[in-house]
C-alpha positions as CSV (number, residue, x, y, z in Angstrom):
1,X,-105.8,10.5,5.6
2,X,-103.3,8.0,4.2
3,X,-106.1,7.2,1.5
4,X,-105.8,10.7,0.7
5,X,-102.2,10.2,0.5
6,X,-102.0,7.0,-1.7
7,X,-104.8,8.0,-3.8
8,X,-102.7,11.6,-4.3
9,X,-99.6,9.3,-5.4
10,X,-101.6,7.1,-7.4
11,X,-102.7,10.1,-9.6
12,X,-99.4,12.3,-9.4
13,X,-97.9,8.9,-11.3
14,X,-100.5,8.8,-14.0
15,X,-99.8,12.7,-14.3
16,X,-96.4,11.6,-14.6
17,X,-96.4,8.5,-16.9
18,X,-98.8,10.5,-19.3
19,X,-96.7,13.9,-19.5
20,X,-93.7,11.3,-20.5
21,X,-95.9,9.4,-23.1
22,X,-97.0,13.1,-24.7
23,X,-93.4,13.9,-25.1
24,X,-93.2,11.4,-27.6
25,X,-89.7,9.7,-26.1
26,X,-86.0,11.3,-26.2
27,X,-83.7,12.4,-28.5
28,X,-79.9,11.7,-28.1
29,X,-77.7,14.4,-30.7
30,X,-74.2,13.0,-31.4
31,X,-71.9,14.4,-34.3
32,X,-73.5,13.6,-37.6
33,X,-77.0,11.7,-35.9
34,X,-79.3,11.4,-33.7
35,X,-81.2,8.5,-31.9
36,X,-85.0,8.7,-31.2
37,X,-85.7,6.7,-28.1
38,X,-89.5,5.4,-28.2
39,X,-91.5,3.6,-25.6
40,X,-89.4,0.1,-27.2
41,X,-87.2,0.9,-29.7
42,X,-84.2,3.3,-30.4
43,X,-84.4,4.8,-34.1
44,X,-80.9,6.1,-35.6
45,X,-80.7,9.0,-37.9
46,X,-77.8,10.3,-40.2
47,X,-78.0,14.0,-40.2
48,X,-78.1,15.1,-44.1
49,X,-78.0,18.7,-45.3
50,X,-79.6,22.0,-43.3
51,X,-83.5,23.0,-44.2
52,X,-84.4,25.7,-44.0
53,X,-87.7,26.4,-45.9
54,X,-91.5,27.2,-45.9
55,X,-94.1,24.8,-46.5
56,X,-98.0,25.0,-47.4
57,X,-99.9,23.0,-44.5
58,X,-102.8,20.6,-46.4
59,X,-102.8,18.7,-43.3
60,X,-101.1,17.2,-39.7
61,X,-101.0,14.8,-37.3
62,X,-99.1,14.9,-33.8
63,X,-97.4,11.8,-34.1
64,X,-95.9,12.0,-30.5
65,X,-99.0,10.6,-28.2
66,X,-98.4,7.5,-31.1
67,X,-96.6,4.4,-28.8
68,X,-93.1,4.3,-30.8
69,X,-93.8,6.5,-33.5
70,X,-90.3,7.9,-35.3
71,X,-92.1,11.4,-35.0
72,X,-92.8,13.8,-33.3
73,X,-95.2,15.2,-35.9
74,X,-96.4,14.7,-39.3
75,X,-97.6,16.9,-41.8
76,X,-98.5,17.2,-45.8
77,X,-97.3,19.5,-47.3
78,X,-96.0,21.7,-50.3
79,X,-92.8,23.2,-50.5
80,X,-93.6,26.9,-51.2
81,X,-91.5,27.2,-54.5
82,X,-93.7,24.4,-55.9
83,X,-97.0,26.6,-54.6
84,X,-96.1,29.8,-56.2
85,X,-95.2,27.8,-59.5
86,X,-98.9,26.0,-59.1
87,X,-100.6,29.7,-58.3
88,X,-98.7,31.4,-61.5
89,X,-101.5,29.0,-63.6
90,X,-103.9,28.4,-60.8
91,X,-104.5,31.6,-58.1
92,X,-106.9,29.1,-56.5
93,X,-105.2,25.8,-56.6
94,X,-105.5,25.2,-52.6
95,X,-109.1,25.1,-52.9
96,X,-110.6,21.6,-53.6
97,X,-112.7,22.5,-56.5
98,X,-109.3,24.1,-58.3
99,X,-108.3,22.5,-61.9
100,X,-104.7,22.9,-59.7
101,X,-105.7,20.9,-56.6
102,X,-105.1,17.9,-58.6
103,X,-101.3,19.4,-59.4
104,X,-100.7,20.2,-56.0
105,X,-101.8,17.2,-54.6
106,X,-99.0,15.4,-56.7
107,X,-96.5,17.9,-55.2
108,X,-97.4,17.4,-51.7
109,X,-94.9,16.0,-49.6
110,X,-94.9,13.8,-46.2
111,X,-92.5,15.5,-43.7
112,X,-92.2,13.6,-40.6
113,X,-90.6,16.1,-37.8
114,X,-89.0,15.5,-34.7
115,X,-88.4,18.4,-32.6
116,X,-85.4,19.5,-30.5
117,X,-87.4,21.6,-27.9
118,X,-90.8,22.0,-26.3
119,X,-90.7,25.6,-27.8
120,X,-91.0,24.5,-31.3
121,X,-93.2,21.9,-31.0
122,X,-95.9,24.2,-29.5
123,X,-95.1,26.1,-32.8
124,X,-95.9,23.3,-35.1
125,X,-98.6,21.7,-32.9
126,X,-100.2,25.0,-33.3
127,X,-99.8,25.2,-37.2
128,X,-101.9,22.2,-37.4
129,X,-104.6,23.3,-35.1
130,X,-104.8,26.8,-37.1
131,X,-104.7,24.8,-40.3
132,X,-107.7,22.6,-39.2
133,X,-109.7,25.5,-38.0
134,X,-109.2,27.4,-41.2
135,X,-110.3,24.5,-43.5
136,X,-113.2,23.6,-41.3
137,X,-113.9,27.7,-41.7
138,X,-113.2,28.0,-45.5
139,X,-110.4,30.2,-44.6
140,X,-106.7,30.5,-46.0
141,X,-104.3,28.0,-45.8
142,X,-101.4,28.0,-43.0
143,X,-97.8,28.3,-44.0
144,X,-95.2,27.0,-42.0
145,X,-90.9,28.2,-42.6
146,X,-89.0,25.0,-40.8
147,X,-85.4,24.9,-39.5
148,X,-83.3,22.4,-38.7
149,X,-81.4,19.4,-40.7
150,X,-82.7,16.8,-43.0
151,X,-82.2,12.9,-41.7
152,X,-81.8,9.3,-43.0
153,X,-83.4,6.7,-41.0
154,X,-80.4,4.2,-40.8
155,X,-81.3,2.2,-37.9
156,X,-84.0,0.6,-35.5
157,X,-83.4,-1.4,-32.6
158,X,-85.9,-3.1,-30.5
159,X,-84.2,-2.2,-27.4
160,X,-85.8,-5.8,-25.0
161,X,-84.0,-7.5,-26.9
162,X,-81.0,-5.4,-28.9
163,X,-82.6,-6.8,-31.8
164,X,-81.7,-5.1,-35.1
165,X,-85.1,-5.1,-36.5
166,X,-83.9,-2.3,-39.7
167,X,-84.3,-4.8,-42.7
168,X,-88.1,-5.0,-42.0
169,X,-88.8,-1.2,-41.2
170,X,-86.2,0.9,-43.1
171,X,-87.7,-0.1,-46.6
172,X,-91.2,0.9,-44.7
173,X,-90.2,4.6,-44.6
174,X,-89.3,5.4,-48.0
175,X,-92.3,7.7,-48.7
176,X,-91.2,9.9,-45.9
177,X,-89.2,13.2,-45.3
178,X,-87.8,12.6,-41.8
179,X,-86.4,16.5,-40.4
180,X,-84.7,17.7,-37.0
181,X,-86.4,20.5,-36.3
182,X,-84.9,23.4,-34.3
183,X,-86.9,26.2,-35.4
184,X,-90.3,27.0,-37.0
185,X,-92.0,29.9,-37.1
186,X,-96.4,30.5,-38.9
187,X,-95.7,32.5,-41.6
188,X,-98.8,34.2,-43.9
189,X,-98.8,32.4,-47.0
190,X,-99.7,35.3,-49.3
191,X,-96.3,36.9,-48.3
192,X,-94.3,34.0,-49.2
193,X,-96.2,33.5,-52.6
């Protein structure tokens, strides 16, 4: 019986430790930024100005099972202005074979998302997975309207040591779009064309 018990412990705190490690870490909102807390480091944003836009998914990762990843989810993507501007000369430009792809492949941006609640994550997570399905199917492509504010990495810390490691990762992350998310929603991308 007390094997029973301490084995039931035993895997209650793996059930535990692995539910945290999902998550991806914490974030802390304060006026004007934000601090992602990772498994070792604490990552500082400046808020910058709202989003609130839709996006053509050409592929995602969930960043958040990463150790210390500054996301919670990346994805690339094209800003759905850009993609009805590409379809005026190219109707098929998502497809592969498409004289556009090539244009829209220079357009495509890499957004790296944070979320502020379990709700929307299980939105976005669930873009990705629908995006991967239709591409492995041939199907249409998965649009994706985002909420939330626009951020500039300003900080990392390696929190053993309150080391101020920023001069060696900041310049790292110039490539990316870094976003608070607070709402996202699938949308169908031949309505928003």
């Amino acid at each position: 019986m007390r094997s029973l018990i301490v084995l039931g412990l035993v895997v209650f705190g793996i059930f535990i430790y692995l539910q945290q490690r999902d998550h991806g870490g914490s974030v802390e909102l304060n006026a004007g930024d934000m601090i992602k807390h990772t498994d070792d480091l604490d990552v500082r944003f400046i808020q910058q100005e709202t989003l609130v836009d839709s996006f053509m998914i050409f592929g995602g990762h969930v960043d958040r099972r990463l150790t210390n990843s500054f996301s919670d989810y990346s994805l690339g993507a094209l800003e759905i202005g850009e993609a009805a501007l590409i379809r005026q000369k190219y109707p098929d430009f998502h497809l592969c074979k498409s004289p556009g792809a090539k244009l829209a492949q220079q357009k495509i941006q890499n957004l790296a998302l944070i979320m502020e609640t379990p709700q929307v994550a299980e939105v976005v997570e669930d873009s990705i997975a629908l995006h991967s399905e239709r591409l492995q199917q041939g199907g249409e492509r998965t649009c994706l309207e985002l909420r939330g504010h626009a951020l500039e990495p300003a900080g990392v810390i390696l929190r053993e040591s309150n080391e101020d490691i920023s001069a060696d990762i900041l310049p790292k992350l110039r490539n990316m779009h870094y976003y608070l998310i607070d709402g996202a929603e699938i949308r169908d991308c031949l309505s928003l064309l």
